[in-house]
N, C-alpha and C positions, 0 to 999 in steps of 0.2 A: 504493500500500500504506500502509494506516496507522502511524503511530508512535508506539508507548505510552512516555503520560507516566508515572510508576510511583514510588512509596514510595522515599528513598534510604535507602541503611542507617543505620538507628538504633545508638548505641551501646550499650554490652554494656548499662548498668544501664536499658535504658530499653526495655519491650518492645514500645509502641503509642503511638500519638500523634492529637491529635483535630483534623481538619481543619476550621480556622477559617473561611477564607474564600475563595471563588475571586475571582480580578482578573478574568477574560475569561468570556463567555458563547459556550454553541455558535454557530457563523457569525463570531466575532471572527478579525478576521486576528492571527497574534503573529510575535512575530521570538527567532529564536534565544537564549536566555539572557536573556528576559526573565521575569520574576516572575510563575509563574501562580495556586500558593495556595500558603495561608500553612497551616504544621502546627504545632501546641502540642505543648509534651512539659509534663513536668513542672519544665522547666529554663527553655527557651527556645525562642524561635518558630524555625522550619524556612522557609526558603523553596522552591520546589521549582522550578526556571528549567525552561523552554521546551527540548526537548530539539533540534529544530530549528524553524526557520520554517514555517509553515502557518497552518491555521484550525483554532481548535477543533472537532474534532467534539461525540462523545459525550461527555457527562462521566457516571460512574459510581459515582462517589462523591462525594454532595454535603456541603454544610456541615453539620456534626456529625457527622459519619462516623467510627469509630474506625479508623485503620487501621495495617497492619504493614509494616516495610521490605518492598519488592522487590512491594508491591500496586498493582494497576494502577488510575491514580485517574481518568485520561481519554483520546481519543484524537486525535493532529493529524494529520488531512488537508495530503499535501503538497500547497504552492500553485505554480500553474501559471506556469509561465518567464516568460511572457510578464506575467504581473501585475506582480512586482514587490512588495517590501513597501508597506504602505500602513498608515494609521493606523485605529486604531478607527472606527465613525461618530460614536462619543459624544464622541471627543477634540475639544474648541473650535479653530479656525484662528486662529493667531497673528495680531493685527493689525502692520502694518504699524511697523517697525523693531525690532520684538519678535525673542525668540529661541523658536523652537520648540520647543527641548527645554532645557528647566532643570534642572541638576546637584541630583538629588533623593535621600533615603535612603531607604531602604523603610522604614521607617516612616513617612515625611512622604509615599511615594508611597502606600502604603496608607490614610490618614486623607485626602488629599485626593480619592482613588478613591471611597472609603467613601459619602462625605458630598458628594460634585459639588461638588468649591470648584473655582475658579479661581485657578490660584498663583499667576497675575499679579495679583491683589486683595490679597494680603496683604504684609503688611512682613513682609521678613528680618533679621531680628537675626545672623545667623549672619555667619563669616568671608566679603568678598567679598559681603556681602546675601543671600548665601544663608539657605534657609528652614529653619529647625528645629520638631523636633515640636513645643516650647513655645510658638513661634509661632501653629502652626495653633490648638491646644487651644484659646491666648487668643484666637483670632479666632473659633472655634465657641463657645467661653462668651460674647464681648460679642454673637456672632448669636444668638447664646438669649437674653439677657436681653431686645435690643432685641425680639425677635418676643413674646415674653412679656408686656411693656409694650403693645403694639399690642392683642395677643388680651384682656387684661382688661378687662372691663365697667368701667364707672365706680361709684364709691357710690351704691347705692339705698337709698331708705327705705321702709320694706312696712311697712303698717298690719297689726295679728295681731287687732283687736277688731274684731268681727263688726258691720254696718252697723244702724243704731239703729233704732228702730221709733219712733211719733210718742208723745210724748208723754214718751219715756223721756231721763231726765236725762245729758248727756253726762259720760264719764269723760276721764280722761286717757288720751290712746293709748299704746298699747305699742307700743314700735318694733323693729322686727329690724332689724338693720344688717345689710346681706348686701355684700362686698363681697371683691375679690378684689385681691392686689397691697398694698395700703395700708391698706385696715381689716382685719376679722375674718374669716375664710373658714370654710366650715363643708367645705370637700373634705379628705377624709384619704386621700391616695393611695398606694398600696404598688405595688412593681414588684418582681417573682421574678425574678430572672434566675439563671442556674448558675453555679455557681463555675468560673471556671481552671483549668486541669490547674496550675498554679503556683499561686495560692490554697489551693487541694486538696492539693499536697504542704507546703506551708507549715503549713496546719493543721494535717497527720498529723507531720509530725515535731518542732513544738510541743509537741504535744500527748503523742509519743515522750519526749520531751527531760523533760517533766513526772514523766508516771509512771513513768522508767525509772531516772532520776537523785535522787538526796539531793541536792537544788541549795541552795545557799545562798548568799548574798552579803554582803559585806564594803565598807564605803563608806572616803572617805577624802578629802580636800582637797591641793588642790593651787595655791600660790602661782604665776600664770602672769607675773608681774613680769620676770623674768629672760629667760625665751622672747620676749616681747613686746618687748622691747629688742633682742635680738638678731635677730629677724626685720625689725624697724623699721631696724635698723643697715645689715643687708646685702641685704636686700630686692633693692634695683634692680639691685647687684651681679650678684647670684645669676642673677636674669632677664634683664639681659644675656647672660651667661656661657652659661647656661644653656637660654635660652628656656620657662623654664616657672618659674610665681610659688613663691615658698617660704609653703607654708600650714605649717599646725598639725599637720597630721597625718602629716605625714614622723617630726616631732620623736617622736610619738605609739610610731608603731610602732620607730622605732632606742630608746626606753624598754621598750617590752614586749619587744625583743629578748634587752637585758640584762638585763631580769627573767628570762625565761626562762631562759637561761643559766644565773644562777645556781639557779633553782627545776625544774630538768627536767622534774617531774613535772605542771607543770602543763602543758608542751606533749608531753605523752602523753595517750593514750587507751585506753578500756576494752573490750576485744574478748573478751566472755563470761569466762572466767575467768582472764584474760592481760593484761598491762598492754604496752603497743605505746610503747615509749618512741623518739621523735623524735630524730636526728639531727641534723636538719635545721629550717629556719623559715620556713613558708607559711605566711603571717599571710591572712587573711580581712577583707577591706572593705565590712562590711554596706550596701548600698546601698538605699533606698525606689525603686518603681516604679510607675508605674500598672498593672501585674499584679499586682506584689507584693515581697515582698522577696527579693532578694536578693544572694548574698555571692560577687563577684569574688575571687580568692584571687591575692597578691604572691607569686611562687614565689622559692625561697631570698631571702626579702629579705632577711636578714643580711647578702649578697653587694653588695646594692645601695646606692649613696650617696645624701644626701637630694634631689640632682636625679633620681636614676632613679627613688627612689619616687615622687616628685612627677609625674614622667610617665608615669609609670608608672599613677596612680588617675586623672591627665586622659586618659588614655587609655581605659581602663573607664568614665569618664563616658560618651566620645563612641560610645562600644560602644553601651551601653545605649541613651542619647537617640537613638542608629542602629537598636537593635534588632537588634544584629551578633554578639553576646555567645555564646561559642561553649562546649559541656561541658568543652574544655579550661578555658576561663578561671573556669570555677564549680568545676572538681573539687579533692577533697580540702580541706586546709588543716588545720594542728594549730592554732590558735589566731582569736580573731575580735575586730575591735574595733569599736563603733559607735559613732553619735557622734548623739543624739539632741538636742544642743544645736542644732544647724544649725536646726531645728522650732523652738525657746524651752524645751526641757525644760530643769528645774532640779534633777532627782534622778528615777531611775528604776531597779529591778531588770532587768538583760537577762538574757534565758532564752536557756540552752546551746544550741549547734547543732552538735548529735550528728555523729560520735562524741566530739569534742572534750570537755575536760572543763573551760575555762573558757573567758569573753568579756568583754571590759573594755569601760565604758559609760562614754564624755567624756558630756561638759551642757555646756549655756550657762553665758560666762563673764562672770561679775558683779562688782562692784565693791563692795564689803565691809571692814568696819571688822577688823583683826585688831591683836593686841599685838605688836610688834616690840622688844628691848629695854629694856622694860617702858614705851612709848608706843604709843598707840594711834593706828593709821596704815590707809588707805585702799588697799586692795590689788586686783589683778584676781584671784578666787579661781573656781577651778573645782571641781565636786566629782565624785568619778570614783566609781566602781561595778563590783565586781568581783565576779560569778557564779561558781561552781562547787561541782562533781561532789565532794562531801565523801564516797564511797568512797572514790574515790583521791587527791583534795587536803586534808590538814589544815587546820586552822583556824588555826594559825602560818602554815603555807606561804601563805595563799592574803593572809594581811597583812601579811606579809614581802613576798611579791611586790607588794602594791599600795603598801608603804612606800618599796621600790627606784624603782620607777613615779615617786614624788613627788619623790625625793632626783635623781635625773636630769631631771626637768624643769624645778627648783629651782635647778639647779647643773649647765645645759644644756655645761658646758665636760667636762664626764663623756663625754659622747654622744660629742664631737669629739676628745678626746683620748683613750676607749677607755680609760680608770682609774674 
């Protein structure tokens, strides 16, 4: 009897989801709880595991398919007693002192599926040698270049003046240089491909966030001298103690916390004609993706000390670079903070993400001439950026709150001793 593979339930806010890709083809053997396709929502990728062992039969739903929880996407023929699991025929035989199976994420089992690598070819940077996605990417970009270098013609020179008749005085030739790689190309190539369901919601609630909001922003500077010492000071301390490095951005959000505090109203929100005032502090950790962006949410960080936020955002790293990142860990959040310096930005406006009514923008930090007791002295200076929803944040509140921001990072003994 066969056994359908089938949609699992989506949650409330999400009503379809578009099937990426399958891992196995009909006649493939699979085993229990392995990875058969991959679902996009508008959040995050779905995996959909092997409900028991068998062989694929039918599949029903192929790549691009929109489909609904509880939809039946294929079906597995139970396999006979006597077989046994057994490997793909695609899967390569281990050579000899090798390991068979290599501790893999799905994302890194997904792009090596995709693209026929062999993960015994590539170096692991990861914990243990293991392989991470950044790995593969860099090893599919230096195989693109090198095939690329291979496929190009060399420079040629093409005569454009037409062959001379007798008699007729020669000119000087006109030359096309045709050349691919190193000289001048004349190819102008375009590639259409469809947006993400994540690209796709990205756009629309931009684009939300644009026309729905009076957004404004307020900039401001911040001397990072004082941070910079004190993390230099207790650094190894900390990551002993602790096991996870003391960054910038713990210091980041225990500041936006007691900004909020004292300005409530910026970690409120706008719900048609009702202001939804916060309680509580789920700060939002804008992240970049090769999907797109998005914002892991810290729940009650106020609760949390600068080791647990610190494990707290290494943790949502290895999410994402895993592809493991779950609606829990994206939903909600009253407030957002990005950090567009990590890139080299040096000043930039961040646009709200709705419903929220502001989001604070770190930059790269540079080293800059400023007056200190009337001498002019070399400082690390950052400059921050502060968005918001000017229905419901003033124009005091919202540089009040980015002034608080500066005075606690200035005077990082604030953060730690809660005065």
């Amino acid at each position: 009897m066969s056994i359908e593979v089938i949609v699992p339930n989506l949650p409330e806010s999400v009503s379809d989801a578009t099937l990426i890709t399958w891992h196995k083809q009909p006649g493939d053997t699979v085993i229990k709880n392995e990875n058969l396709v991959d679902l996009e929502t508008d959040k995050v990728v779905l995996e959909v595991p092997a409900p028991e062992s068998g062989i694929l039969g039918k599949i029903l739903k192929e790549d691009g398919s929109i489909v609904v929880g509880g939809e039946i996407l294929a079906l597995l023929e139970p396999q006979a007693a006597e077989e046994g699991p057994r490997t793909a025929a695609t899967s390569p035989e281990p050579e000899d002192g090798e390991e068979s199976d290599i501790p893999l994420s799905p994302s890194v089992r997904r792009l090596i599926a995709e693209n026929a690598l062999d993960p015994f070819a590539i170096k692991g940077s990861g914990k243990d040698g293991r392989l991470t996605k950044t790995d593969v990417l860099d090893y599919l970009h230096k195989k693109t270049l090198q095939e690329a270098q291979l496929i190009a013609p060399a420079v040629k020179e093409i005569p454009l003046n037409p062959p001379l008749s007798k008699g007729e005085a020669e000119s000087p030739p006109l030359i096309k240089r045709e050349a691919e790689g190193r000289g001048i190309s004349n190819l102008r190539p375009e590639q259409r491909v469809p947006m993400t369901r994540l690209r796709a919601k990205v756009a629309e609630r931009l684009l939300q966030a644009q026309q729905n909001a009076a957004m404004l922003t307020t900039f401001n500077e911040v001397n990072m001298q004082n941070v910079i010492d004190l993390r230099n000071q207790y650094k190894e301390r900390f990551e002993k103690k602790h096991h996870v490095k003391l960054g910038f951005m713990s210091f980041f959000v225990k500041a936006s916390i007691e900004a909020l505090k004292r300005f409530p109203a910026i970690n409120a929100s706008i719900d048609d004609n009702d202001i939804i005032y916060h309680g509580y502090y789920d700060i939002g950790i804008a992240v970049s993706t090769e999907r797109g962006l998005i914002v892991p949410v810290l729940r009650d960080a106020d609760q949390l000390d600068f080791a647990g936020i610190e494990q707290s955002i290494v943790d949502f790293g290895a999410k994402t670079r895993a592809g493991t990142l779950t609606y829990d860990d994206l939903k909600g959040g009253t407030f957002t903070i990005t950090n567009g310096g990590i890139f080299g930005s040096m000043l930039s406006t961040p646009i709200l993400n709705p419903p929220q009514c502001a989001i604070l923008g770190m930059h790269a930090i540079k080293e800059r001439p400023v007056v200190e007791n009337g001498q002019i002295v070399i400082r690390p200076i950052m400059y921050l950026a502060l968005s918001y929803d000017h229905r419901l944040v003033d124009g005091r509140e919202a540089v009040q709150f980015l002034v608080t921001i500066k005075e606690c990072l200035e005077a990082p003994a604030h953060l730690l001793l809660n005065i």
